[in-house]
Phi, psi and omega in degrees: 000141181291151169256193179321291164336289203272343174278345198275170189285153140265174216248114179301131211237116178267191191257103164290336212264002179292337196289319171337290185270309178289354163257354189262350176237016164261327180239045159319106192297090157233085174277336183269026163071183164207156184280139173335150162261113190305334183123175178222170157298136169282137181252066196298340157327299197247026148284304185285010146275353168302102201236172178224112156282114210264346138343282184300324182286292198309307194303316184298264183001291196294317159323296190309304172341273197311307181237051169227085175250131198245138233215111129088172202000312186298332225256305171314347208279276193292336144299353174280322179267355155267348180303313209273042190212354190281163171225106200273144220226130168216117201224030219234122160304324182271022162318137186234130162327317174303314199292323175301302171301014177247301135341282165319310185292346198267337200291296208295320165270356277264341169247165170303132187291354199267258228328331154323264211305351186256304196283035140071039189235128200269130163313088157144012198286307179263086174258177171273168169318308191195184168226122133300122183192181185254160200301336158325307170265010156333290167292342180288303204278338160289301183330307175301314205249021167306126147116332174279172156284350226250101207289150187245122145261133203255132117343106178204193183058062173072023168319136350263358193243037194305108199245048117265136191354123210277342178281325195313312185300325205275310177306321208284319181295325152298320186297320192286325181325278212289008172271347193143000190279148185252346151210142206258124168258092203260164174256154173281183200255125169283330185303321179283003158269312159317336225233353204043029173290062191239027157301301190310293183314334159316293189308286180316306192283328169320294207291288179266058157240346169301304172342305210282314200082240181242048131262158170303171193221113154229155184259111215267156183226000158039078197268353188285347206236341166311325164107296198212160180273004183293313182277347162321301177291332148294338207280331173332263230326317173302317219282312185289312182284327132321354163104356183314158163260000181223180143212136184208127179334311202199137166290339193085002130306300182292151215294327168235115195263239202271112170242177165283326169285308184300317170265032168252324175294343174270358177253018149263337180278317162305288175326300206266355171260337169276332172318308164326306171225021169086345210246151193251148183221128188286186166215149205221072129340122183205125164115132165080005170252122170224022163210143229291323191276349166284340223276321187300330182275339165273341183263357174290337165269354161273006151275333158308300179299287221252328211133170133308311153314327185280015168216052163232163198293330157272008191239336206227129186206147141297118185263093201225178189232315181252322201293336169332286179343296169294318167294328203282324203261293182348306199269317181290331174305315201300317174306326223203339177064040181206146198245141162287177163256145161318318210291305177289019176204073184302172180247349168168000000 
């Protein structure tokens, strides 16, 4: 029989030394921005010189697990800094306003307080990235989240396979500015990449970044549908010389989302387009990451690649659903040496 004793809640034991590490790569001051990236002349010269070896991007790929293993503080360090990168995302035909707003109080809170209280993290210190939604819900999730930094991105132009009327995508974009959105996540035409059309795509990807105003941009390339990473990487370079302000891999519809070759080749493109031109352009994963140890492996590798700058929430974002979930059992087994149930770390 349990006694008294085996019944109590447990008492979370703290980390003071968590603080060592999650705040020198969590909070990092970038309050002064950085300036939009305006876009290039297109430049076909040096887009059609792009090539991808896709032999070598697997082989880099396959390695980085095995030798970025992050480990007891360190490692809780850095689930702290994908929480503040995530763009917690509800993309469901049956969505409701409660549930986005339900959805926002979790953006807004995203751990549990006693797990607060053992890592010595003050409540509200640690938020997501964003709220993600379709355009409807827009206005429910500004709303929820009046009074927070924490930005509502809308889905559009025909999100996810977008093939509707090119004035529609253009209308679609306006309507979430004005309910409130602070960034638009659009899909690119995949046929004008396939197709080596990338005048067309130039053109297209242009129009709706005028469309956005001084909202962000980020450009989905729906990379599973693309054919090769050779067009993946073109398909960057054009999307950044239009001016986008993110690149981000996949809607989480289509069957093959956010990989590792796909995203070395599009954080190769970042690279090599800020060597040109001075300008930092984000990157977005999206679709198929939900569990924490992918999530420490995507940010080493954009600590490889890109840097430090890259790994703050304005340059970087998770497009997930779930992974909150996981990271959330993480941090608490790292407290209590005990893993929870899923159940007990609902998204609202």
């Amino acid at each position: 029989m349990l006694t008294e004793k085996d019944q109590a809640l447990p008492v979370f034991p703290k980390h003071p030394r968590i603080l060592d590490y999650s705040f020198s790569i969590i909070l990092i001051d970038i309050t002064q921005g950085l300036p939009r990236n305006p876009g290039t002349e297109l430049d076909l010269d040096w887009a059609l010189t792009v090539q991808a070896n896709t032999s070598a991007i697997e082989r880099r790929c396959q390695a980085l697990p095995g030798r970025r293993s992050i480990k007891k503080a360190h490692q809780a360090a850095w689930l702290l800094k994908a929480i503040t990168c995530i763009d917690l995302t509800t993309l469901s035909g049956d969505d409701t306003e409660n549930r986005v707003r339900r959805l926002c109080q979790k953006a807004k809170f995203p751990l549990q307080k006693d797990v607060l209280e053992a890592l010595e993290i003050e409540p509200g210190t640690i938020t997501t990235g964003a709220i993600c939604v379709y355009h409807d819900m827009v206005k429910a999730a500004v709303s929820a989240l009046e009074g927070t930094k924490i930005p509502v991105a809308a889905v559009s132009t025909g999100f996810p396979a977008g093939l509707s009327p090119f004035s529609l995508r253009l209308a679609e974009i306006g309507e979430s500015v004005n309910d409130g959105a602070k960034e638009i996540d659009i899909v690119i035409s995949r046929r004008h990449v396939l197709s080596q059309d990338w005048q067309a795509l130039y053109d297209e990807m242009k129009a709706f970044r005028e469309a956005c105003g001084e909202a962000h941009i980020k450009a989905i390339l729906a990379t599973g549908e693309l054919g090769t990473l050779r067009n993946v990487a073109r398909a960057s370079l054009i999307c950044m010389m239009a001016g986008a302000d993110f690149i981000k891999t996949s809607t989480g519809k289509e069957s093959v989302n956010a990989t590792l070759p796909v995203s070395l080749t599009m954080i190769r493109q970042i690279r090599d387009y800020y060597d040109q031109t001075g300008y930092y352009v984000g990157y977005k994963p999206a679709g198929g990451i939900s569990r924490a140890k992918d999530a420490l492996t995507y940010l080493a590798l954009i600590k490889e690649e890109l840097g430090d700058r890259w790994l703050q929430p304005d340059l970087f974002r998770f497009g997930a659903s779930s992974l909150l979930g996981d990271i959330e059992r993480q941090l608490e087994h790292f407290v209590s040496g005990h893993y929870s149930a899923a159940y007990r770390h609902a998204m609202g």
